[in-house]
N, C-alpha and C positions, 0 to 999 in steps of 0.2 A: 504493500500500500504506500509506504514512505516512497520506494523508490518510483513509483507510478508519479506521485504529488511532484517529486523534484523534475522526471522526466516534462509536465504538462508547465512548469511552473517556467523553466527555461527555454523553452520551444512558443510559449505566451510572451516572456521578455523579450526574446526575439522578431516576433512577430509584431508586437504594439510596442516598442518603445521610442523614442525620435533616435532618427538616423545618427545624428551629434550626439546623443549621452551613449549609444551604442559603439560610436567611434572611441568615443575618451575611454570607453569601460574596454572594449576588446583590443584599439591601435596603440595606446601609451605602451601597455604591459609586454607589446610586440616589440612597441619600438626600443623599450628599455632592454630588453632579453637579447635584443640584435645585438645593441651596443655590446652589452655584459659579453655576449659571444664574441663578439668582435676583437679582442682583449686575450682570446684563448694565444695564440697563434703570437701575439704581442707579447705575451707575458714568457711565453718559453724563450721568443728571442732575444729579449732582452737578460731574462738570466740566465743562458746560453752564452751569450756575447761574454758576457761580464766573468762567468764560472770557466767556460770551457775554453774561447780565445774565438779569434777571426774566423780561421779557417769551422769551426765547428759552426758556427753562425751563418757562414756561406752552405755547409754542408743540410741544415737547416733549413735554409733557402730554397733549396735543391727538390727536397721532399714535400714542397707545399702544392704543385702541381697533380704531384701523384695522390695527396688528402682529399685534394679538392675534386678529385677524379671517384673518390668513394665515396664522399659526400655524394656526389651526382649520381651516383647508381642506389645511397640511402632517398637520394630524392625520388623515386619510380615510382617509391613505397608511401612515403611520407607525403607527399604533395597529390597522389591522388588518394591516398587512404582519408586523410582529410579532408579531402572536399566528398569523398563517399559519404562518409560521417557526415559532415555538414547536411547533405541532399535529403539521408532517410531520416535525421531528426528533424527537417523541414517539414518533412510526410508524416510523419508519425510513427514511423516503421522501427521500432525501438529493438527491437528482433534482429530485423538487419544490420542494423547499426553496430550491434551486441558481434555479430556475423566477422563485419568490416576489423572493427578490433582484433579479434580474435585471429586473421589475416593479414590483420599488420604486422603483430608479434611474428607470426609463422612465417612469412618472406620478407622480414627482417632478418630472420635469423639463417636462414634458407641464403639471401644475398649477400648479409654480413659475412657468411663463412666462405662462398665458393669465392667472393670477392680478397677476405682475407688469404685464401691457399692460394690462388692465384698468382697475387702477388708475392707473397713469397717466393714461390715457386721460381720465378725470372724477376727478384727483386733487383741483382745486378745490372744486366740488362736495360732496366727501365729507367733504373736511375744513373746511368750515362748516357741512356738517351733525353736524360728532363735536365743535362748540364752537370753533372757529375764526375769531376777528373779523379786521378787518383789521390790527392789529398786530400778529398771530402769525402770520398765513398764511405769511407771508414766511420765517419761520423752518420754521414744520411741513411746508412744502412744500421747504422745503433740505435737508430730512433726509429725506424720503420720497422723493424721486424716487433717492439713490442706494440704499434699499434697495426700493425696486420694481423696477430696475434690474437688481439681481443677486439680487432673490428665490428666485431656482433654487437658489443657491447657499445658502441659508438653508435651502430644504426637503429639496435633499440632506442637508447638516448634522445633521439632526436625525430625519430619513429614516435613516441609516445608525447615526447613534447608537443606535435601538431595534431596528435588527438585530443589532448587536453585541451588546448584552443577550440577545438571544434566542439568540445563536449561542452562550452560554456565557462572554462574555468582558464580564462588567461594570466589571471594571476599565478594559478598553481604552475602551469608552464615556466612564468614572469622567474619564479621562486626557483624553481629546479635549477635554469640559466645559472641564473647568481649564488645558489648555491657552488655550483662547480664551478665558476670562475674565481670567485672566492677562494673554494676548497686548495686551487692549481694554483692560487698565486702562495697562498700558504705552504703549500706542499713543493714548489719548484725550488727554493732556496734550500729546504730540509735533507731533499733525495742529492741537489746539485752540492751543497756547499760541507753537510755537513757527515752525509753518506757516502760524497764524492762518486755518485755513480756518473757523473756526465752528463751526456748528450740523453743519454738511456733514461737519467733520472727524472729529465723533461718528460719523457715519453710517460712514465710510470705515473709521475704527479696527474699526467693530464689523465691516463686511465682512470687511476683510483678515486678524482675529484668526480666521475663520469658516472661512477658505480653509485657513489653516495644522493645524485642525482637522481640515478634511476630508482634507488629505493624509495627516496620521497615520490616519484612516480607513480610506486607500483600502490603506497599506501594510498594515494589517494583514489586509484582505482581501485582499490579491495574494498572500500565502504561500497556495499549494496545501493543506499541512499542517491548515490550519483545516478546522472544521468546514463553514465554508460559504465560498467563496473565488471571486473575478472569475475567469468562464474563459468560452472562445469556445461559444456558443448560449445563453445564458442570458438576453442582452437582446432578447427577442421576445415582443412583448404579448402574451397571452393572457385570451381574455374570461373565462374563467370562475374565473381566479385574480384579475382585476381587478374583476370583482365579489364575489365574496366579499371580497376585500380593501376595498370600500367601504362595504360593507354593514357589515361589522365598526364602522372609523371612524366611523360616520354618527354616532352616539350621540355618543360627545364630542367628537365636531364641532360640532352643537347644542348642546351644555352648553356648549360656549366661544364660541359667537356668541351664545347665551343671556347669556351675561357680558358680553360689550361691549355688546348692548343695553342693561343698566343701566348703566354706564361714559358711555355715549352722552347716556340721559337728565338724569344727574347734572353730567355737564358744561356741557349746555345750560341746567340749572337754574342751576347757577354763573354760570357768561356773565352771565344775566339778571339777577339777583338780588346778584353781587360783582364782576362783572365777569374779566377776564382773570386776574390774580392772585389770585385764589379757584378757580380752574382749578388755578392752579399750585401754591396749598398744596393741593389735594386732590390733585394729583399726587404729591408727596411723600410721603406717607401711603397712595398705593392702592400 
């Protein structure tokens, strides 16, 4: 019954509220979460630069084309699961909604992993092809294998993030963001400075600030009361919600592999033309 009242009560918000308080309530907690995100990728390089030296900072640089390449295959899932979501709580279809969820997680974790083995598999390879000489490999390659490693855990992250927006709860998304960017700036100085793992310790801090994220996630999806909430039958693929869920994505899936193609090119122009350290101040700046 509870969770009936919050489903009808949010799907009514939606429907009768003014466009403007609906703006301020769903776009601030967006636009705050971007920033906080935006920060991730800042905060490793700077205590990279400062811990590790030049060349690890450059090597650093190196591996941002190939993230943002996982990102864009987490987006397939994320950007059309969410607007599924969005469609059948407009309908009233709380079942299918329940469906979509349960969908996310499963080819999240389905693309998390083949994406994560993959690149392992030809991690060298890819990353002298994204501007990679031999002084930075060593570094680009210490941070990448632990996030190819627990890539799952990266695409849920951020998998669930855009269902919680859709579900009505941008704050809870808003929170999770700054939870983990928080967690990484905390945890990058501790693994870099005082465990002296490195380049690796970047990687770890960003993992582990990811994990803590996803568990305030999952809590907020375990209360029944929500609009859309973990319950038993919901994790079972179904084709025709995982394709419209892909079909969705495809579009700025492309636009972000679009983007590291140029990332890609400019690197390798750098390389040639400045060498490694010309990587690395255009890392700073992109």
């Amino acid at each position: 019954m509870s969770s009936s009242l919050s489903n009808e009560s949010v799907t009514y918000e939606l429907a009768t509220q003014p466009i403007s308080k609906l703006l301020r309530q769903y776009a601030m907690p967006a636009i705050i979460a971007m920033t906080a995100s935006s920060l991730y990728n800042l905060v490793d390089s700077i205590f990279v630069g400062r811990g590790c030296g030049a060349l690890a900072f450059s090597g650093l640089a190196v591996t941002f084309p190939l993230i943002n390449i996982l990102a864009a295959f987490g987006s397939l899932v994320g950007v059309g699961g969410s607007a599924l979501i969005s469609i059948r709580l407009g309908q009233k279809d709380y079942k299918t909604a329940g469906l979509v969820l349960g969908n996310v997680v499963l080819l999240n974790l389905i693309l998390g992993a083949a994406a994560g083995v993959a690149g392992l598999l030809f991690l060298d390879p890819i990353l002298r092809c994204f501007g990679a000489s031999d002084d930075t490999l060593v570094y680009a390659r210490s941070y990448m294998v632990v996030i190819l490693c627990t890539n799952v855990f990266t695409h849920i992250y951020y998998g669930l993030n855009g269902v919680l927006r859709s579900a009505g709860h941008p704050k809870a998304a808003m929170y999770a963001t700054i939870v983990a960017v928080v967690l990484n700036i905390l945890l990058d100085p501790l693994f870099i400075f005082v465990f002296h793992r490195g380049v690796q310790g970047a990687a770890i801090a960003t993992v582990l600030s990811q994990l803590v994220a996803i568990l305030w996630q999952v809590f907020v999806l375990c209360r029944p009361k929500e609009v859309l909430h973990f319950h038993r039958g919901i994790f079972r693929l179904n084709r025709r919600i995982a394709t419209d869920m892909l079909a969705i994505g495809l579009s700025p899936c492309l636009m972000n592999l679009a983007g590291c193609v140029i990332v890609v090119i400019i690197n390798n122009q750098l390389r040639r033309y400045g060498g490694d350290l010309a990587i690395g101040a255009y890392g700073v700046i992109n």
